[in-house]
C-alpha positions as semicolon CSV with decimal commas, in nm:
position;residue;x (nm);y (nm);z (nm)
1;X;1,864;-1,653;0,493
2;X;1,561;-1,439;0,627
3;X;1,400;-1,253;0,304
4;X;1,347;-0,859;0,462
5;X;1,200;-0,672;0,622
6;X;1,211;-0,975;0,850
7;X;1,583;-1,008;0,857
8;X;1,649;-0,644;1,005
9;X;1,613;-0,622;1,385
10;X;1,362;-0,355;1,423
11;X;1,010;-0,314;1,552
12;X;0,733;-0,340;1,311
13;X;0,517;-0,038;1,278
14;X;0,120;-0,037;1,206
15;X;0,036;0,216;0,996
16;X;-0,289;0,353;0,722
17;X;-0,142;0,517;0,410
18;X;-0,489;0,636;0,246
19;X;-0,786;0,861;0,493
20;X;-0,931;1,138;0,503
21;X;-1,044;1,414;0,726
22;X;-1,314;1,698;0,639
23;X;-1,013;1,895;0,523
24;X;-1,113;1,766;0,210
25;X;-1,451;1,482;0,178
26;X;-1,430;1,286;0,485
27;X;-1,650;1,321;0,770
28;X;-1,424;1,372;1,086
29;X;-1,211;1,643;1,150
30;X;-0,861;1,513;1,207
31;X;-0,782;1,496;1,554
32;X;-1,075;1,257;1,549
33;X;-1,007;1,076;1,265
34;X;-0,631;1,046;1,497
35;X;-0,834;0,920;1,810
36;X;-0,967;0,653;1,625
37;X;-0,679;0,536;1,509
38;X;-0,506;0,510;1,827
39;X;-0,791;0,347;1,942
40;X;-0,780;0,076;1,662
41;X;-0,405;0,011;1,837
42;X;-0,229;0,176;1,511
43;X;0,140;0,356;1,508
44;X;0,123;0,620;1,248
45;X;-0,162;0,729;1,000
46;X;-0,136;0,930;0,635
47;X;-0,439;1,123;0,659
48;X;-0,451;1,172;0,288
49;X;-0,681;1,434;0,213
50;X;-0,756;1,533;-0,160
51;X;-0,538;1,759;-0,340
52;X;-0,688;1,950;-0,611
53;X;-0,890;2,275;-0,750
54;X;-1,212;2,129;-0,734
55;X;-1,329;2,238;-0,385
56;X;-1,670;2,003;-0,416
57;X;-1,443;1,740;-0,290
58;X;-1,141;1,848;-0,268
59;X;-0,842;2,065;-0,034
60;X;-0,619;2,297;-0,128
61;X;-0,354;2,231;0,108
62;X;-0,186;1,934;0,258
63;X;-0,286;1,908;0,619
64;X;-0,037;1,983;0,876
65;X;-0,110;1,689;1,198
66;X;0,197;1,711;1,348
67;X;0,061;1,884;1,704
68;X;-0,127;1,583;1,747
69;X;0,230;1,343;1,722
70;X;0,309;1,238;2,070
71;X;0,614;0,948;2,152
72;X;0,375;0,640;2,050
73;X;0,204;0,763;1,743
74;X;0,250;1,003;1,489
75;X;0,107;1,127;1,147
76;X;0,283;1,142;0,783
77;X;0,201;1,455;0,593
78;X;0,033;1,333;0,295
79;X;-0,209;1,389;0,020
80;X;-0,403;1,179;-0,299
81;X;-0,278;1,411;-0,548
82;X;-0,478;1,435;-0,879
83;X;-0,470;1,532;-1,204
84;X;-0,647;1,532;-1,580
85;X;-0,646;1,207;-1,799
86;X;-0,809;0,948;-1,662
87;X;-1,040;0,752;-1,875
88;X;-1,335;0,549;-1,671
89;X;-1,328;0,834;-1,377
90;X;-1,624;1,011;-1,402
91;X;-1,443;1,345;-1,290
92;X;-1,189;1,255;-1,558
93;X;-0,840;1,238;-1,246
94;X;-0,644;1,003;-1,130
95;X;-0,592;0,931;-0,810
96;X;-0,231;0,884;-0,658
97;X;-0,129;0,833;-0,287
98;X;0,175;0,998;-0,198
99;X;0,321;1,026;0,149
100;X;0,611;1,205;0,333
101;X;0,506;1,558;0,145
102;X;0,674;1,885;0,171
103;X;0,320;2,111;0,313
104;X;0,403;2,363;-0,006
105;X;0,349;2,102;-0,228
106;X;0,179;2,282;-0,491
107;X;-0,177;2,187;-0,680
108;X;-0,085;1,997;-1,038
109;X;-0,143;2,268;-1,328
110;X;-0,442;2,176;-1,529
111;X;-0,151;2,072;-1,787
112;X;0,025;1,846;-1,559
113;X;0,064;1,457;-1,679
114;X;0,010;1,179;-1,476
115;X;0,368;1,095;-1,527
116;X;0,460;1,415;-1,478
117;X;0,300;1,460;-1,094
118;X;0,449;1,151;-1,040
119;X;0,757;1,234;-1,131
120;X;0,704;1,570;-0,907
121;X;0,559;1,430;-0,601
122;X;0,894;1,160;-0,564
123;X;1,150;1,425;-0,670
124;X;0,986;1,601;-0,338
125;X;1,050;1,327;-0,134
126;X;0,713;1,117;-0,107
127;X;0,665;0,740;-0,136
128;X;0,410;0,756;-0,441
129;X;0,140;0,430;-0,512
130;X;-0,135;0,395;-0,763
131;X;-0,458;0,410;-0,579
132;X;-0,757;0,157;-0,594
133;X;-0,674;0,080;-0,950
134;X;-0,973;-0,147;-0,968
135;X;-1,230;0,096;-0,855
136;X;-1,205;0,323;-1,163
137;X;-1,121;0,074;-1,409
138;X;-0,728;0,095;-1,483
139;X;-0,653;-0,019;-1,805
140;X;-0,312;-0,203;-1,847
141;X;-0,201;0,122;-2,066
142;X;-0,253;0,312;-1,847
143;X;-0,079;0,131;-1,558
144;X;0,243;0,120;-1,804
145;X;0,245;0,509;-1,800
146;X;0,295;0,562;-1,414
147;X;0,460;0,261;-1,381
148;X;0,746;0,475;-1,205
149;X;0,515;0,551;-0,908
150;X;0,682;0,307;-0,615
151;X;0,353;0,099;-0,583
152;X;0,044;-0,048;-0,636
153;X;-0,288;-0,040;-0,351
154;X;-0,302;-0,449;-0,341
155;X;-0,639;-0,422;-0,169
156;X;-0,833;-0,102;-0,032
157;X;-1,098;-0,135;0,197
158;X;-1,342;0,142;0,120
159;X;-1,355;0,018;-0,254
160;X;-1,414;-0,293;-0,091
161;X;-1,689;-0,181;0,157
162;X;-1,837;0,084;-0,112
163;X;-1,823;-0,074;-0,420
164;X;-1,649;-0,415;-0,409
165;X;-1,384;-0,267;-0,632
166;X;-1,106;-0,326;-0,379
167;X;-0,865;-0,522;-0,517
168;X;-0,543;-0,466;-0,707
169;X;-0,361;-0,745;-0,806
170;X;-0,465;-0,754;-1,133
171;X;-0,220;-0,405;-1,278
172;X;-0,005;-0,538;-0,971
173;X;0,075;-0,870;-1,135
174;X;0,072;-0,729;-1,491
175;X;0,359;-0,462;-1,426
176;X;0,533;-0,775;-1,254
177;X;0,501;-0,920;-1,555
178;X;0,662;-0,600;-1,751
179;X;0,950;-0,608;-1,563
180;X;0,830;-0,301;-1,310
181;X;0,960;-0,318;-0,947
182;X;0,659;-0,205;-0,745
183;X;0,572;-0,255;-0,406
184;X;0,201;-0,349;-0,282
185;X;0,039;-0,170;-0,005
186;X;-0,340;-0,250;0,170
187;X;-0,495;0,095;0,295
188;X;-0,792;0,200;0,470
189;X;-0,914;0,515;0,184
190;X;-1,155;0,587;0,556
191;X;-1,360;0,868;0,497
192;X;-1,607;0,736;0,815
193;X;-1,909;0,761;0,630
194;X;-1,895;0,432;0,610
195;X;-1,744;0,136;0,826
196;X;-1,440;0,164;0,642
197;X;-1,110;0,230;0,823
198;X;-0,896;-0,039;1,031
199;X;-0,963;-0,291;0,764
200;X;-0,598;-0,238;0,546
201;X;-0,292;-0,152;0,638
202;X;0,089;-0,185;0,617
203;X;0,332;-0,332;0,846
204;X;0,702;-0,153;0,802
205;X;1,002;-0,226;0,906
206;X;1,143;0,049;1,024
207;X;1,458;0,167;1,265
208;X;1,219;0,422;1,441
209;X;0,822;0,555;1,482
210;X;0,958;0,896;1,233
211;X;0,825;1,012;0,947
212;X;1,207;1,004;0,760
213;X;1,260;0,619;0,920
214;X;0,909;0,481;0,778
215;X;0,925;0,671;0,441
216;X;1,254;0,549;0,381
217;X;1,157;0,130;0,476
218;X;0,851;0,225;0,236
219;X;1,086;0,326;-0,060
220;X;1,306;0,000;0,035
221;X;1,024;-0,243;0,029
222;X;1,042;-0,300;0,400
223;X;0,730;-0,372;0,454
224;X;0,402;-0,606;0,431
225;X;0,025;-0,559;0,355
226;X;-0,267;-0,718;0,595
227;X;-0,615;-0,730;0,641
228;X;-0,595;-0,910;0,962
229;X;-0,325;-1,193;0,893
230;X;0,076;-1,206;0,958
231;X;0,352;-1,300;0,780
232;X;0,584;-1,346;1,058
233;X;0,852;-1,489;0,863
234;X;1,005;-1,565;0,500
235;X;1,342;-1,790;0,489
236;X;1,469;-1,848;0,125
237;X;1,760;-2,127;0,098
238;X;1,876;-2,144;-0,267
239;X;1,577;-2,195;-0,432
240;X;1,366;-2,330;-0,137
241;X;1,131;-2,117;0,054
242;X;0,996;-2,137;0,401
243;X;0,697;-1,970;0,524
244;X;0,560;-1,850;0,839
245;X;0,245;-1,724;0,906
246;X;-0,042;-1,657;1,169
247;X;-0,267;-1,944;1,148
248;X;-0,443;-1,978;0,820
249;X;-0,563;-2,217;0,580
250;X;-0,388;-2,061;0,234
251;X;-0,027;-2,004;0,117
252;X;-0,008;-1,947;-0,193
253;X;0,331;-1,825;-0,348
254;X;0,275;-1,636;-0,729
255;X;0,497;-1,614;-0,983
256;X;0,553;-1,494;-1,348
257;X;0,285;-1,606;-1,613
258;X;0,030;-1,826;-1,456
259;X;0,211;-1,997;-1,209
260;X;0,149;-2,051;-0,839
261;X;0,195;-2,296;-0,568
262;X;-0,025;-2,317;-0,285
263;X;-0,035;-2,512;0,046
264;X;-0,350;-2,555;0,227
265;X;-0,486;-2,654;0,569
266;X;-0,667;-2,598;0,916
267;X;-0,484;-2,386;1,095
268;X;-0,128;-2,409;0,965
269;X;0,180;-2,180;1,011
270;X;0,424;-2,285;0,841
271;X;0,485;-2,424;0,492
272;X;0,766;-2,504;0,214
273;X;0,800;-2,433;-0,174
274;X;1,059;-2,512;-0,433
275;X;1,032;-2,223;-0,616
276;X;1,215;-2,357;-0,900
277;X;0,869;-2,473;-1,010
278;X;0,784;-2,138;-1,097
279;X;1,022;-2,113;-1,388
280;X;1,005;-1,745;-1,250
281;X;1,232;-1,391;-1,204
282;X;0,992;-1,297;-0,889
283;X;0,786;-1,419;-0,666
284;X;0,551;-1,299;-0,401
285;X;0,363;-1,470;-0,108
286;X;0,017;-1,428;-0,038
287;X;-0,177;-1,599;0,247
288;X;-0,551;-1,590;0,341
289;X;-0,724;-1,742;0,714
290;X;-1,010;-1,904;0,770
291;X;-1,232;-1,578;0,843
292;X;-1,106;-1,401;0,518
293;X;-0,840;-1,202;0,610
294;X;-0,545;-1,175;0,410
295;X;-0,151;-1,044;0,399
296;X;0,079;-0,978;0,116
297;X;0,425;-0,999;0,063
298;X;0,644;-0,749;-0,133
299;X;0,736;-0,890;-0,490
300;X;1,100;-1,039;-0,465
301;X;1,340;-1,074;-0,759
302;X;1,574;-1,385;-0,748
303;X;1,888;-1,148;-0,884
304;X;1,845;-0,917;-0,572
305;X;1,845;-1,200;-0,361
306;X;2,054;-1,519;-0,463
């Protein structure tokens, strides 16, 4: 049987979770920051603008793009929403990505919890990840306290650009290992000062190019992670996966613990893994081509699917 998202007959959609506009610290306005994104061939962008009382960096109101939506392209109302309590941050906030918000959604009190604008930001409808947990040192504690958020920024490609800080599958692989069902996402976090945006992004699964459609295939899972290369298929029979891909030279399928399989080569597209070899209540597939650029699977949990 075909694993989803690519057992549903619908239209993938391109989209960039994590940017920002100079409603908060980035350096286009946001009909540009649009432009370029329709120029980089995208479907929908989350231009993510700070949300928070510190106006050095920071709005105080999530941006309203939707005059700018036309039949092939919209935009997500969205925010990274912060609060207090964040050791290794040298403003002291975390930093949480949450998309599909309601525009009143309100500034967290200086008493609000982590877990508790979590817990906010979801109960108002948003798909909620963990930002760039790498690039401000998240320690496996903390990870375990807003382990409810619905996922974890696999890879984000202004940490990457800015401080090589990019990557996320350390807390991603160590919630696996608790048990947590999170989802992995690759974003942009473009601000344009930089040469950072078309470099991560999602590809969802979704009925149609609407906020309500892509937030709900987000919640579900329904959905991959790329840099540049495609899963373009995952076929699971009993225990025995198949794997299709653009052409790369890594497969590598992780498990619980330390255990992984990989399959290597010039140029190959497909490949095959008894997973009973990874001893394993999840797996997800990870592949890498020969200029770098990488796609990630959503974690998959044998009970949901055998």
């Amino acid at each position: 049987m075909k694993l989803p998202p690519f057992n549903f007959e619908r239209p993938f959609f391109r989209g960039n979770l994590h940017g920002h506009s100079n409603h908060s610290d980035g350096a286009l306005s946001p009909e540009d920051v649009i432009n370029s994104y329709k120029a980089f061939g995208y479907d929908f962008i989350a231009i993510s603008d700070h949300l928070w009382s510190d106006k050095r960096f920071c709005a105080q109101s999530i941006l309203d793009c939707s005059s700018f939506d036309v039949s092939n392209f919209i935009t997500i109302p969205s925010a990274e929403i912060h609060c207090h309590g964040k050791a290794y941050d040298n403003d002291g906030l975390w930093h949480f990505v949450a998309n599909g918000l309601p525009l009143d959604f309100a500034i967290a009190k200086k008493t609000e919890t982590a877990p508790e604008l979590i817990n906010r930001a979801i109960a108002a409808g948003a798909y909620v990840t963990i930002a760039h947990p790498a690039w401000y040192s998240m320690t496996f504690e903390e990870a375990m306290m807003v382990s409810h958020a619905h996922g974890v920024e696999i890879y984000n490609h202004s940490c990457v650009i800015g401080a090589m800080r990019g990557d996320g599958t350390g807390v991603a692989d160590y919630l696996l290992q608790e048990g947590k069902r999170i989802s992995l996402t690759a974003t942009d976090d473009s601000h344009f000062k930089m040469p950072d945006a078309g470099g991560g992004w999602v590809m969802v699964a979704a009925e149609n190019l609407a906020m309500h459609d892509i937030i709900t295939a987000l919640k579900s899972g329904h959905h991959y992670s790329s840099t540049g290369a495609d899963i373009i298929n995952l076929t699971l029979e009993d225990t025995h996966l198949e794997v299709e891909t653009s052409p790369c030279f890594n497969i590598v399928v992780a498990g619980q613990g330390h255990k992984s399989l990989s399959y290597n080569g010039q140029n190959i597209t497909k490949a095959s893994f008894d997973l009973t070899a990874l001893k394993s209540k999840w797996f997800r597939v990870s592949i890498m081509d020969q200029a770098g650029r990488m796609a990630w699977s959503n974690p998959y949990w044998f009970e949901d699917i055998l």
